[in-house]
Backbone as CSV, one residue per row, in Angstrom:
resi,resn,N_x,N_y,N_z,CA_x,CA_y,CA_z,C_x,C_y,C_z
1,UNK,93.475,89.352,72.178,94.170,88.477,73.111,95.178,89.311,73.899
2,UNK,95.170,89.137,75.051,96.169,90.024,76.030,96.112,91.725,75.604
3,UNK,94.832,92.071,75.226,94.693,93.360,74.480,95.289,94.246,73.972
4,UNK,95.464,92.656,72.700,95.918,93.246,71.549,95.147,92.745,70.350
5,UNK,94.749,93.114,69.557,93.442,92.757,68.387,93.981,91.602,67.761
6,UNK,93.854,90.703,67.615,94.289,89.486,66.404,93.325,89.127,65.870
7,UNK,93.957,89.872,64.270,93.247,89.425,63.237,93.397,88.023,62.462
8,UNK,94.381,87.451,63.161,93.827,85.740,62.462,92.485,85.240,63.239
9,UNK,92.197,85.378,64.519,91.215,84.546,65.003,89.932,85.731,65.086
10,UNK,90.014,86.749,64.382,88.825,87.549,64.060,88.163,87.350,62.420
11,UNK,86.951,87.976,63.176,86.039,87.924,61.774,85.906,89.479,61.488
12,UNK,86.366,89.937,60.746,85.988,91.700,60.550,84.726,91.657,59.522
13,UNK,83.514,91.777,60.011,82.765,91.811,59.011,82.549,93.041,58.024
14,UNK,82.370,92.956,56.790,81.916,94.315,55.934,80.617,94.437,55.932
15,UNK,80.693,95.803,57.045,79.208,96.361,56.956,79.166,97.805,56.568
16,UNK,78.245,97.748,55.426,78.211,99.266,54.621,78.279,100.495,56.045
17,UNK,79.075,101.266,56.110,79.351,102.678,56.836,79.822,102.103,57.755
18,UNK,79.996,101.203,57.952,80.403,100.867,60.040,82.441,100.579,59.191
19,UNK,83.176,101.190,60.092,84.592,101.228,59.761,84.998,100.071,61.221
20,UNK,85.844,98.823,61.029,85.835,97.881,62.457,87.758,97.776,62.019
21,UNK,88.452,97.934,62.703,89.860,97.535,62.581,90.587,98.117,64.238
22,UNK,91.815,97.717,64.240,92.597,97.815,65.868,92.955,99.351,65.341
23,UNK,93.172,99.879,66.668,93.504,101.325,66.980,94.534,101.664,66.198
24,UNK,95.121,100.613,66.158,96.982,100.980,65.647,96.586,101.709,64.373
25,UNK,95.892,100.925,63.887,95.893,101.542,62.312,94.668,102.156,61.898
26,UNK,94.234,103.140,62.807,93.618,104.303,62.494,94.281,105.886,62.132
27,UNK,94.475,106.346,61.475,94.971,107.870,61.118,94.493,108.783,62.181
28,UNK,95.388,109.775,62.180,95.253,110.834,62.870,93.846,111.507,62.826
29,UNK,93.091,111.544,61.964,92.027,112.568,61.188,91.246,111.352,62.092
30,UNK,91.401,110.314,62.409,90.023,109.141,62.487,89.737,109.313,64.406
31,UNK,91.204,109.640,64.695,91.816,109.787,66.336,91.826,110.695,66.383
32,UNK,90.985,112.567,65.705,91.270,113.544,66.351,90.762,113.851,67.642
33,UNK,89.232,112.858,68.135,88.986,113.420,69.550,89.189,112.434,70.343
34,UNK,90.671,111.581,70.193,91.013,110.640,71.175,91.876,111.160,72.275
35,UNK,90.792,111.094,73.403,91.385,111.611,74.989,91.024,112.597,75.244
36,UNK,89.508,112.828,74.148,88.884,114.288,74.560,88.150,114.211,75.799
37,UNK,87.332,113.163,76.347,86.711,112.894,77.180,87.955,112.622,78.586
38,UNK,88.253,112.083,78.236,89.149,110.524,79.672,89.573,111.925,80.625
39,UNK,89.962,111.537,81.879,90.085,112.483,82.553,92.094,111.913,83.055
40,UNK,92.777,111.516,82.186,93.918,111.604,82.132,94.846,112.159,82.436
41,UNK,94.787,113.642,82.617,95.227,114.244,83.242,94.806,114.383,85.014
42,UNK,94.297,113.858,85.348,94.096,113.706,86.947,93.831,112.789,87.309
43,UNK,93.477,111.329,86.303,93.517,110.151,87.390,94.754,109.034,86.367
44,UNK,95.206,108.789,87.972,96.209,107.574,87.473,96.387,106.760,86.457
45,UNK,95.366,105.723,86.545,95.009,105.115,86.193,94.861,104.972,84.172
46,UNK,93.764,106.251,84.369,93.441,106.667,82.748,95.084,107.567,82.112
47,UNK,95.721,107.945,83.180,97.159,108.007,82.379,98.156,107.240,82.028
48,UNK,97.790,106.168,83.048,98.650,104.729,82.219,98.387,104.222,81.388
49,UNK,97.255,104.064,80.810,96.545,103.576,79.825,97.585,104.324,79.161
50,UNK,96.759,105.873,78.484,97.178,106.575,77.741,98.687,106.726,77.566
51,UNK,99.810,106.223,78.342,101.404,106.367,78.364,101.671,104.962,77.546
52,UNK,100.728,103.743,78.235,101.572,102.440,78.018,100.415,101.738,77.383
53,UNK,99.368,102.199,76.655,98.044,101.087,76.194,98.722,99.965,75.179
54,UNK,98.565,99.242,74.952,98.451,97.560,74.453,98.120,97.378,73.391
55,UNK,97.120,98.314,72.782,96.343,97.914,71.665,95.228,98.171,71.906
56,UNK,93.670,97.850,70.883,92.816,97.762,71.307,91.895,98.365,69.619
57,UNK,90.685,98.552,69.540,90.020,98.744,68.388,89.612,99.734,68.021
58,UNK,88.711,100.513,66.914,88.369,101.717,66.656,87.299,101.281,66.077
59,UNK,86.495,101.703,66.106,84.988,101.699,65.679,84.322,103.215,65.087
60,UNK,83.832,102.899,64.073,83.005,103.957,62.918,82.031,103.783,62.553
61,UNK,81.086,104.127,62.957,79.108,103.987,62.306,78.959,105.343,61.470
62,UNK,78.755,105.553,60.281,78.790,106.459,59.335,77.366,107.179,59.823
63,UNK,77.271,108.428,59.460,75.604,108.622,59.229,74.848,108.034,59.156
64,UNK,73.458,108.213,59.709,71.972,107.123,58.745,72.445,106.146,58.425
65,UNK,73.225,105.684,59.425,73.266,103.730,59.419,73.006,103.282,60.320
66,UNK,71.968,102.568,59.948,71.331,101.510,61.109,71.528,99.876,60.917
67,UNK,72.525,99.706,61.586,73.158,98.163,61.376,72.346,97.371,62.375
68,UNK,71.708,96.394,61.812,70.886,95.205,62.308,71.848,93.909,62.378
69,UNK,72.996,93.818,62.582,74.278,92.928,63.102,74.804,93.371,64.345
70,UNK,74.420,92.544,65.252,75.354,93.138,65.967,76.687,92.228,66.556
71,UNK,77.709,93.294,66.552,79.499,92.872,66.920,79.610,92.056,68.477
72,UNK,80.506,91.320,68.351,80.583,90.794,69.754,82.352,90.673,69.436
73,UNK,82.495,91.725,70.624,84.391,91.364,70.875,84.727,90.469,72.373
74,UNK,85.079,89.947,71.479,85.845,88.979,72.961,87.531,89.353,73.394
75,UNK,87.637,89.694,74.751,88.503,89.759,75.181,89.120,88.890,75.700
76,UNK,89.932,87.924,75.615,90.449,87.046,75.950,91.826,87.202,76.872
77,UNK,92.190,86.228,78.290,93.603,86.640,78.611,94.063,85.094,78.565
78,UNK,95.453,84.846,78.419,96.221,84.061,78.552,97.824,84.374,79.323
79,UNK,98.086,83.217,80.116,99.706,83.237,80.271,99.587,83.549,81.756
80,UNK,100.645,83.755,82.123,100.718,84.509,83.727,101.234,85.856,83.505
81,UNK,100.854,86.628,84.747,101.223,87.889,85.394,101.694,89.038,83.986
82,UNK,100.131,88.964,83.299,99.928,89.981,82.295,99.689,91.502,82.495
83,UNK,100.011,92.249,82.217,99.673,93.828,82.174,98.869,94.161,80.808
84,UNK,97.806,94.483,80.825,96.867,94.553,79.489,96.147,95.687,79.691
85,UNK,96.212,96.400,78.551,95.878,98.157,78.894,95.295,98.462,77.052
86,UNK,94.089,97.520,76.956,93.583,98.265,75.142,93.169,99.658,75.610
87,UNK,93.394,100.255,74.317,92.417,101.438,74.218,91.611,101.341,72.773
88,UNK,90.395,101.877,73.718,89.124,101.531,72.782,88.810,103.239,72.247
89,UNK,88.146,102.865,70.913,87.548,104.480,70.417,86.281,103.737,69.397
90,UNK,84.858,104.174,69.669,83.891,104.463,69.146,83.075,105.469,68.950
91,UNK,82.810,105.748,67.819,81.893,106.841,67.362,80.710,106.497,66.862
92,UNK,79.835,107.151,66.990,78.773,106.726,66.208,77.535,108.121,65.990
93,UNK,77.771,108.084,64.760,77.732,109.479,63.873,75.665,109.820,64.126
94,UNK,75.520,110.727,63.836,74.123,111.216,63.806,72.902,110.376,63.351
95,UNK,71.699,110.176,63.748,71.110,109.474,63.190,71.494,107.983,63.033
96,UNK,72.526,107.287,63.378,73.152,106.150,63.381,72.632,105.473,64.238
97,UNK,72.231,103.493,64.355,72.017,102.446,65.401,72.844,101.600,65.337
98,UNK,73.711,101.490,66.536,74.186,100.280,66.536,74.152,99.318,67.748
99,UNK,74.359,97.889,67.739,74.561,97.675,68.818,75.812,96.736,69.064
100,UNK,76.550,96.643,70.528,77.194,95.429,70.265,77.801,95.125,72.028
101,UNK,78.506,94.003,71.695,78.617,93.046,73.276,79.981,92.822,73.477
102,UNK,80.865,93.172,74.553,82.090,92.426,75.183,81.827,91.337,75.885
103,UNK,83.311,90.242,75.873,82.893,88.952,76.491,84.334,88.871,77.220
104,UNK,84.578,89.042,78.715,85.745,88.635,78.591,85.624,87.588,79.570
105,UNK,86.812,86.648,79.172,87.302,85.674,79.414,88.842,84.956,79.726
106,UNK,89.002,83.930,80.392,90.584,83.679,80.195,90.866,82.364,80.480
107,UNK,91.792,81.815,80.124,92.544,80.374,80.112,92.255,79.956,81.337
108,UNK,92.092,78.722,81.899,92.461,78.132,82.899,93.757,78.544,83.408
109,UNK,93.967,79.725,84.592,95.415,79.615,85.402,96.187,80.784,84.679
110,UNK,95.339,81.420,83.736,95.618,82.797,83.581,95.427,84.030,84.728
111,UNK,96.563,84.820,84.933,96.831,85.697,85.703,97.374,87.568,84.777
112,UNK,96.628,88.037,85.372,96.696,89.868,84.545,96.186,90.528,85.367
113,UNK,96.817,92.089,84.885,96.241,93.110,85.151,95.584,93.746,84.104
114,UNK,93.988,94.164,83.871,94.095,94.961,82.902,93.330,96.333,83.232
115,UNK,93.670,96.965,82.494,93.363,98.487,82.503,92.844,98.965,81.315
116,UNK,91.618,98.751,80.931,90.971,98.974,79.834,90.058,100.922,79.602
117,UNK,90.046,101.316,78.852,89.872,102.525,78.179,89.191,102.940,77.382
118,UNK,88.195,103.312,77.087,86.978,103.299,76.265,86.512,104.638,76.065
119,UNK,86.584,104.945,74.882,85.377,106.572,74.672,84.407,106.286,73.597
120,UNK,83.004,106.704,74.076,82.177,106.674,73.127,81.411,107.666,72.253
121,UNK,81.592,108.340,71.545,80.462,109.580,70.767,79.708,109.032,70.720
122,UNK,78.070,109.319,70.837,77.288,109.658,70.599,76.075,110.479,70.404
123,UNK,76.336,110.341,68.321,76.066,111.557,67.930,74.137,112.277,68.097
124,UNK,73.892,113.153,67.490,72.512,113.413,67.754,71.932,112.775,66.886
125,UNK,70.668,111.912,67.528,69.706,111.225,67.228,69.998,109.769,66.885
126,UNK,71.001,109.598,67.796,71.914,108.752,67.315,71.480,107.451,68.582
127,UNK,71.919,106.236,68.384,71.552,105.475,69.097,72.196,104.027,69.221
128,UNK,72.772,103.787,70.642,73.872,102.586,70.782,73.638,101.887,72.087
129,UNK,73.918,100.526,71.824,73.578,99.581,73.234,74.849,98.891,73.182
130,UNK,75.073,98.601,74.572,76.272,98.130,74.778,76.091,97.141,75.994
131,UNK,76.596,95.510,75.856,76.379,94.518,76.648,78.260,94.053,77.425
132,UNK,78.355,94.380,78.502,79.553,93.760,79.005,79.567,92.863,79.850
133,UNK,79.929,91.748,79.330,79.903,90.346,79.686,81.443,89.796,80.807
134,UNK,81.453,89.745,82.228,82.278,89.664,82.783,82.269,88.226,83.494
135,UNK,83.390,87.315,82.915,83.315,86.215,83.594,84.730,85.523,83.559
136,UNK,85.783,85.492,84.195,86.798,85.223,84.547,87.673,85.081,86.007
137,UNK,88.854,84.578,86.125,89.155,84.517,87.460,90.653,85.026,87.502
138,UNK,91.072,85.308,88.755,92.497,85.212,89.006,92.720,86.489,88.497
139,UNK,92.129,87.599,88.174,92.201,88.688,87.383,91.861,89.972,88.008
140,UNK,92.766,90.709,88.132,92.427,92.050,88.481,91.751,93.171,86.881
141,UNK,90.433,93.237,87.006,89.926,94.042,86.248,89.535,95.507,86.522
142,UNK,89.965,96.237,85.750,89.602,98.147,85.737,89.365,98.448,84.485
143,UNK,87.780,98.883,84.094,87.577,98.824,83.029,86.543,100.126,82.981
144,UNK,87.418,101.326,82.684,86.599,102.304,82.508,85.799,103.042,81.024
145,UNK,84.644,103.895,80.824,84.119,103.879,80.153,83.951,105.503,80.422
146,UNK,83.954,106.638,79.199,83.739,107.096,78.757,82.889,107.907,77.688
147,UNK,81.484,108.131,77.958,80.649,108.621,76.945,80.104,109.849,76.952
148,UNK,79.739,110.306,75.699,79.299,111.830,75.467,78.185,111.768,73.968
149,UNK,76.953,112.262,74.713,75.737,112.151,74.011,75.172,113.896,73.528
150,UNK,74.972,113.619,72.760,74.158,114.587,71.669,73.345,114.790,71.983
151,UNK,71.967,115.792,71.340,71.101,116.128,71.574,70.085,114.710,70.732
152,UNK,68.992,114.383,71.517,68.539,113.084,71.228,68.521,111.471,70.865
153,UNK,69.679,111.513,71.578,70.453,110.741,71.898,70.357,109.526,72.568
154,UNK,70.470,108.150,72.376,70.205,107.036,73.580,71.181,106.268,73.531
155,UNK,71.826,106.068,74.623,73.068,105.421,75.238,72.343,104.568,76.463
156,UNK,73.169,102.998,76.096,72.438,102.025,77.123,73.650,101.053,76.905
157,UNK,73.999,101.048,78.348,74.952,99.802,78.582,74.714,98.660,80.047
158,UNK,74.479,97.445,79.459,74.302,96.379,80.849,75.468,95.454,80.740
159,UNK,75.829,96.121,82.519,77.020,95.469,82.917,76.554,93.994,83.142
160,UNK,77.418,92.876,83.112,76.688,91.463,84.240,78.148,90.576,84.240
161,UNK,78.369,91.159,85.449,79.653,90.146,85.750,79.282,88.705,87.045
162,UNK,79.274,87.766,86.199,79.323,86.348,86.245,80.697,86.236,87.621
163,UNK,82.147,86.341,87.461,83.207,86.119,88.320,83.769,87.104,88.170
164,UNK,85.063,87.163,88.944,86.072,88.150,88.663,86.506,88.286,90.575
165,UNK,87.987,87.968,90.688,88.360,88.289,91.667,88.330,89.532,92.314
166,UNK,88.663,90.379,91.237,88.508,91.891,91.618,88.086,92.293,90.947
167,UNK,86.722,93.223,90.463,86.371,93.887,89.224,85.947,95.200,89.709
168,UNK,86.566,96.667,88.635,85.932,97.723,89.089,85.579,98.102,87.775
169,UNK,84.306,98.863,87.306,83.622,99.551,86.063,83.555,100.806,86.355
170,UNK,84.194,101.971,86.196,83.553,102.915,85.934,82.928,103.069,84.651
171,UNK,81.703,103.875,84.978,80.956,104.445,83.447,80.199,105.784,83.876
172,UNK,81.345,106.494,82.500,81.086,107.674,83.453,80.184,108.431,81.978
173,UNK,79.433,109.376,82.087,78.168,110.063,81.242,77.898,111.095,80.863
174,UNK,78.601,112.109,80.113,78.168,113.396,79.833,77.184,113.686,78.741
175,UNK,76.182,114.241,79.123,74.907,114.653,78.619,75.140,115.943,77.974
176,UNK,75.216,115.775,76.760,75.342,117.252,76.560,74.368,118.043,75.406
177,UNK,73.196,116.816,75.250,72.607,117.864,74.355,71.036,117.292,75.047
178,UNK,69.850,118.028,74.742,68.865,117.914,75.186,67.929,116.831,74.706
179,UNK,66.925,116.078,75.503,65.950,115.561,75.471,67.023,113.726,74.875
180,UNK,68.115,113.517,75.596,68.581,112.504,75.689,68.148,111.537,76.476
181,UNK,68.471,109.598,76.252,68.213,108.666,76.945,68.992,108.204,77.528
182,UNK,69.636,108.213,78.935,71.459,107.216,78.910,69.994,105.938,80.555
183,UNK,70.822,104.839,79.855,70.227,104.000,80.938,71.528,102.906,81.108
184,UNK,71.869,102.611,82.473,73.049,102.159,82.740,72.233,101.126,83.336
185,UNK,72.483,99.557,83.196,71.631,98.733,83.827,73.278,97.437,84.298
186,UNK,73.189,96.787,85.529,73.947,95.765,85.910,73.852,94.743,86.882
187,UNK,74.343,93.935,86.815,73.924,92.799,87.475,75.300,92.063,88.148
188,UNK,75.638,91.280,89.109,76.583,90.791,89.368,76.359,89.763,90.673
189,UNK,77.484,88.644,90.728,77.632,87.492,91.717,78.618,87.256,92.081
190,UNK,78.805,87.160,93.123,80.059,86.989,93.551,80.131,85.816,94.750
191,UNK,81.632,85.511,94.443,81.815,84.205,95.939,83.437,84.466,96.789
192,UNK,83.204,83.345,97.367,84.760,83.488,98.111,84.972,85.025,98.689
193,UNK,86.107,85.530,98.442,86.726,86.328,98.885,87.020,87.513,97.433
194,UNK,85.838,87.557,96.135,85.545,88.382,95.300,85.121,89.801,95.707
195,UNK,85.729,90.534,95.233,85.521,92.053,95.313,84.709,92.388,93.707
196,UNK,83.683,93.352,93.488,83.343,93.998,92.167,82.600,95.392,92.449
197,UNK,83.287,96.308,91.814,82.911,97.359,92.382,82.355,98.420,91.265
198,UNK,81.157,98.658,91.020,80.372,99.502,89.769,80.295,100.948,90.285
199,UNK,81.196,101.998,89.698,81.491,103.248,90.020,80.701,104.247,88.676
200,UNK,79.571,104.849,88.602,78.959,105.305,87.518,78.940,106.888,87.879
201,UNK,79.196,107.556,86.384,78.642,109.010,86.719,77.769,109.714,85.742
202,UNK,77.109,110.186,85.918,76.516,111.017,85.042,75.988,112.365,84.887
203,UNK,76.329,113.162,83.826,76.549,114.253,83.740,75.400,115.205,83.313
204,UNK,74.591,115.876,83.846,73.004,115.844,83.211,73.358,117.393,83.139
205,UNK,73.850,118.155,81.817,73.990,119.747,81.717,72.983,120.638,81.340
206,UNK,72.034,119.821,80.431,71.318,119.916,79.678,69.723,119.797,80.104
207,UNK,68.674,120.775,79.494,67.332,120.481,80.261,66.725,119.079,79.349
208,UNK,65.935,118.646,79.852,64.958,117.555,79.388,65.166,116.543,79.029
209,UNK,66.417,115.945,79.697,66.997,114.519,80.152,66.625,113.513,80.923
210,UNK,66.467,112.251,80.634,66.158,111.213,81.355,67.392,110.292,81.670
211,UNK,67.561,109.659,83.083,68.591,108.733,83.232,68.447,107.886,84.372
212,UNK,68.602,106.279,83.644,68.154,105.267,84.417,69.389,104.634,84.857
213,UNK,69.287,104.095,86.217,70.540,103.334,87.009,69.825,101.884,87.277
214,UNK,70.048,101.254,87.174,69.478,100.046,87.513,70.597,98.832,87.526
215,UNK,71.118,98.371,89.105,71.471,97.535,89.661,71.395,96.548,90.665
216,UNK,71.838,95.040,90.287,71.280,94.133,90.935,72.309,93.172,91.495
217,UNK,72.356,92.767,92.599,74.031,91.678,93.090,73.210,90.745,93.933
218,UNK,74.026,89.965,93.863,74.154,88.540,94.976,75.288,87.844,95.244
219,UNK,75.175,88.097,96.660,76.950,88.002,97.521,76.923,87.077,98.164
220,UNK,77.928,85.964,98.038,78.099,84.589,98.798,79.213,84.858,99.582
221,UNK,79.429,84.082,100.719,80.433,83.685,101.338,81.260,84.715,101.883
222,UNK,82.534,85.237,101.733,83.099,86.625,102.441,83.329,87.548,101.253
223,UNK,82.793,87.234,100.203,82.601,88.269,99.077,82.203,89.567,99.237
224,UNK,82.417,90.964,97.976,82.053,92.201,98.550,81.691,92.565,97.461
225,UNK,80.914,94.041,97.725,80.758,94.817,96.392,80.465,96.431,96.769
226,UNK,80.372,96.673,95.678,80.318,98.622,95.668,79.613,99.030,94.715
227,UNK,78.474,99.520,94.982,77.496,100.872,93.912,77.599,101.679,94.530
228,UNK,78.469,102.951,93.636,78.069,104.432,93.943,77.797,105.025,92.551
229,UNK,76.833,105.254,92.654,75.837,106.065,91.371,75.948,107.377,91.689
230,UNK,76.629,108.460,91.047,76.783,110.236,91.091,76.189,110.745,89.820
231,UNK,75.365,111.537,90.499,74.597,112.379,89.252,74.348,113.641,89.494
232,UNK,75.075,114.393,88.794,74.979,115.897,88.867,73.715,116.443,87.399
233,UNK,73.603,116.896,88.250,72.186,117.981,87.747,72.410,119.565,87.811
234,UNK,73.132,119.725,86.855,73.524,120.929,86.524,72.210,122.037,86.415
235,UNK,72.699,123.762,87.109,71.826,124.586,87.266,70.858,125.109,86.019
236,UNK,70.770,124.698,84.845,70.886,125.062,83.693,69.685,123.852,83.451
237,UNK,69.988,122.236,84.072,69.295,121.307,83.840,68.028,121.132,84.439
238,UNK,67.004,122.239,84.280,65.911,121.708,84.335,64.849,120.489,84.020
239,UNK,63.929,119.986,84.566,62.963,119.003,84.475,64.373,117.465,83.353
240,UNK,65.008,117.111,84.203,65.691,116.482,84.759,65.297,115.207,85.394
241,UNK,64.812,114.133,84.877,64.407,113.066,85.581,65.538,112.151,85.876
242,UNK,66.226,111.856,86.973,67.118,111.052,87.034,67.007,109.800,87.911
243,UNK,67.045,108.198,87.675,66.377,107.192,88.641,67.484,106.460,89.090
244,UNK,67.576,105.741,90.435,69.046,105.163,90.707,68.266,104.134,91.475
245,UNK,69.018,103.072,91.642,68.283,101.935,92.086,68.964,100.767,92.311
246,UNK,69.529,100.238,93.423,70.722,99.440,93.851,69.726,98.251,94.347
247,UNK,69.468,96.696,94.237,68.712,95.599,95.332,69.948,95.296,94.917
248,UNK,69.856,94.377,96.774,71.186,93.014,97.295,70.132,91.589,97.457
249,UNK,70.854,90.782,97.663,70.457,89.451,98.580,71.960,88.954,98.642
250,UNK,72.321,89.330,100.014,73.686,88.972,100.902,72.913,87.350,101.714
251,UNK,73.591,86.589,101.063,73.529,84.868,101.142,74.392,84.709,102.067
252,UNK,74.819,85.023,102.909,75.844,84.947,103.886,76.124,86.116,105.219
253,UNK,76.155,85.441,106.076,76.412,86.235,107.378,78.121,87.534,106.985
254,UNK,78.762,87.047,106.053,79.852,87.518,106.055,80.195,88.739,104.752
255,UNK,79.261,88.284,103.974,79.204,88.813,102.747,78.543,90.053,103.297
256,UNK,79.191,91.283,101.858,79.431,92.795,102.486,79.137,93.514,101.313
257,UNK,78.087,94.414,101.540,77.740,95.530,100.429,77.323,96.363,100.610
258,UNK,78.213,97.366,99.840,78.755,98.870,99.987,77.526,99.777,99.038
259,UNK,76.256,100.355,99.310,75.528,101.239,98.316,75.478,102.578,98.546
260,UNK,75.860,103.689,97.734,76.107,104.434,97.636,75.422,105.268,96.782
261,UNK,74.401,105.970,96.509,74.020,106.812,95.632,74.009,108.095,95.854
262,UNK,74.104,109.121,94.954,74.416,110.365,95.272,74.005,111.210,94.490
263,UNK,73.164,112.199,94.595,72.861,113.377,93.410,73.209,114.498,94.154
């Protein structure tokens, strides 16, 4: 709530190897590669987080665990003229499956800013899906994402934002071991005078990588939006398949969309 974890209206389930509790009370040893990724030192944004974050969860998939549950966190806002800044940390160890879903949401006549923060490991041979569920109003959302994949590796996250006055996603992708899967898939609608803007990167260092972009919008009324998909293909990254893929249907003479792809 206002991203900060509350454990009265949570369910922490016990699942053999998976570790689920708020950031606060993770140890140093659990947070040694927190802010290894974020690019904090040069963008704004990911340094406010990191100066002033809120709260937010830590996540642990042990080895050779393949959890057939999957987590759903709901983010919830309440109150007026909130500043909400979780920071998120997931790992998920070698050989490991998991999957799981964000939902955010907010009160009738709730008003925030949030600035959300996310890093993900994933380890080799390791494998994680990730569903972000965007449907709220009156809300300025910045919700960036952070991941780093192993050698055989599959990373898959689908954005689908429902509302949101203003919404921006980065999800950004470093590839760093060979013969990996990252597939970024999203969807979005917008009305009125809604802005949502999907900023993705991905980092292909490595030879014999595959990486899928797949996005889809529909813009009403004087609504807007933004795909820019960047994918570097490092000299090193041979046979390199990388796919990007933006469709509109602009429902309106006024409605405005921004596509951008770039390798």
């Amino acid at each position: 709530v206002n991203g900060v974890v509350n454990t009265e209206l949570s369910h922490l389930p016990t699942i053999e190897g998976v570790t689920i509790k708020p950031i606060a009370k993770a140890n140093s040893e659990e947070l040694e590669q927190l802010g290894s990724l974020t690019a904090h030192k040069t963008n704004y944004f990911e340094a406010l987080n990191t100066a002033y974050s809120t709260g937010g969860y830590y996540i642990h998939v042990a080895k050779n665990c393949a959890v057939d549950t999957s987590l759903l966190i709901e983010h919830i806002c309440t109150g007026k003229q909130q500043i909400i800044q979780p920071r998120n940390f997931i790992k998920v160890e070698e050989s490991a499956e998991f999957n799981m879903a964000f939902l955010y949401r907010s009160d009738d006549g709730a008003s925030a800013f949030q600035n959300e923060l996310t890093e993900v490991f994933v380890g080799e041979n390791a494998v994680i899906r990730m569903d972000n569920i965007q449907d709220r109003n009156e809300l300025f959302d910045l919700n960036t994402i952070w991941a780093a994949q192993e050698r055989n590796s599959r990373f898959t996250i689908t954005t689908i934002t429902k509302q949101g006055d203003w919404v921006r996603n980065n999800i950004n992708v470093r590839v760093n071991g060979e013969n990996c899967e990252t597939n970024l898939y999203g969807t979005y609608r917008t009305y009125g005078n809604q802005h949502v803007d999907n900023h993705t990167m991905i980092d292909h260092k490595v030879p014999h990588c595959e990486s899928n972009e797949h996005y889809k919008g529909i813009l009403y009324d004087k609504s807007s939006a933004v795909f820019n998909g960047k994918v570097f293909v490092r000299e090193d990254a041979q046979k390199t398949n990388a796919f990007q893929q933006n469709a509109n249907i602009l429902m309106s003479d006024d409605a405005n969309m921004n596509s951008k792809p770039e390798l």
